[in-house]
C-alpha positions in Angstrom: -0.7 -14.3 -6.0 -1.1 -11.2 -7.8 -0.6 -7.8 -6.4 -4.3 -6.2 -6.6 -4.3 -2.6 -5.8 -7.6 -2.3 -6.2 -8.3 -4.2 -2.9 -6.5 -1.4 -1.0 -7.5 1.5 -3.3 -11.2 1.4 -3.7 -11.9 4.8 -4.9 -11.6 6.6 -8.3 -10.5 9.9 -6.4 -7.4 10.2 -4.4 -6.2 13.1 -2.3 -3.9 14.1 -4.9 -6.5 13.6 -7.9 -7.2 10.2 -9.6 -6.5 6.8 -8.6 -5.6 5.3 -11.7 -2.3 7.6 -11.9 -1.5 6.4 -8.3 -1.5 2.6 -8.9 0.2 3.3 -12.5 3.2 5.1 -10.6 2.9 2.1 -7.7 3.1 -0.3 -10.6 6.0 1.3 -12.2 8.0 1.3 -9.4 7.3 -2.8 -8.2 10.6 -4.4 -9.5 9.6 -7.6 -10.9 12.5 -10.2 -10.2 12.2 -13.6 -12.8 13.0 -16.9 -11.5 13.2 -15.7 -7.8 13.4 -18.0 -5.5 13.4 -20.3 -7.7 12.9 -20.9 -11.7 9.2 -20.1 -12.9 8.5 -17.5 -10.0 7.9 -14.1 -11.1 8.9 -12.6 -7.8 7.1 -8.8 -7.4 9.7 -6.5 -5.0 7.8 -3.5 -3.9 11.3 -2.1 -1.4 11.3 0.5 -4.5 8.0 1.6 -3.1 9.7 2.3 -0.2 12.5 4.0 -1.7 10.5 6.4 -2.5 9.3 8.9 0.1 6.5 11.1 -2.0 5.1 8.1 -3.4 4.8 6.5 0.4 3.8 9.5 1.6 1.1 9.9 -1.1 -0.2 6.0 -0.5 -0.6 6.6 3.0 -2.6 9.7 3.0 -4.7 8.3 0.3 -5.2 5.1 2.8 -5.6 7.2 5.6 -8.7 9.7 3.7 -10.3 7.0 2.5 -10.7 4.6 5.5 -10.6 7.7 7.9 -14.4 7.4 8.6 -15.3 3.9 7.5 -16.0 3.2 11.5 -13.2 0.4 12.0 -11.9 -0.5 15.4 -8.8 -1.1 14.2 -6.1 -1.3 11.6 -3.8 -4.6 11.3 -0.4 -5.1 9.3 0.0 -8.6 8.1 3.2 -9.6 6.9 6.6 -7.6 7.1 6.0 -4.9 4.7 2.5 -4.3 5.7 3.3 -3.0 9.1 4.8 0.0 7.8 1.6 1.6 5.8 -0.6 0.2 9.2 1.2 2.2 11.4 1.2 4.9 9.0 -2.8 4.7 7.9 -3.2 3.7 11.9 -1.6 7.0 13.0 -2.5 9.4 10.7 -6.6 7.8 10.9 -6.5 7.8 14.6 -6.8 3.6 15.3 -6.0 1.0 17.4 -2.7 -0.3 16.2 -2.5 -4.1 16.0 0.6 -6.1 14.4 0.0 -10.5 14.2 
C-alpha cells in the first residue's frame, strides 16, 4: 500500500499557502526503512512526522480548515497513528470523536 496524500489533502490551497509544498515536506520527512519486516518490504515510517511539531501542527489545521464545514457527523482514527490527527482535526473542527 502506498502512502497517498492526496486522499487526505484534497485541495490545492492550504492554510499556510499551497499544498504541493505541504506533502513535499510530509514526504521528505517519511523515513523509508528497506527490507522491514522482512526482505522485499519497503517499510514507510512516518514517527518523523511526529517528531516534528510545526509540521503536525500545520497538517492538522490544514485537515481541520478543509473538512471544517464538509457537514460530517463525525471524525474516526483507524489504526494507531491515525488517532492522533483524529483527535486533533476532531477537536480543533468541533466533531464527534470516534476511535475503532
Amino acid at each position: 500500500m502506498s502512502l497517498n496524500i492526496r486522499r487526505i489533502m484534497p485541495e490545492n490551497k492550504t492554510v499556510f499557502g499551497n499544498r504541493l509544498e505541504l506533502e513535499k515536506e510530509i514526504f521528505s520527512a517519511v523515513r523509508e526503512v528497506p527490507d522491514f519486516p522482512k526482505e522485499g518490504i519497503l517499510f514507510k515510517d512516518i514517527n518523523p512526522i511526529f517528531q516534528d511539531s510545526a509540521l503536525c501542527l500545520r497538517i492538522i489545521k490544514h485537515l481541520a480548515t478543509y473538512y471544517k464545514d464538509k457537514g460530517l457527523d463525525a471524525i474516526v482514527g483507524v489504526e494507531s497513528r491515525g488517532v492522533f490527527f483524529r483527535f486533533s482535526v476532531g477537536f480543533r473542527a468541533r466533531h464527534t470523536l470516534h476511535t475503532y
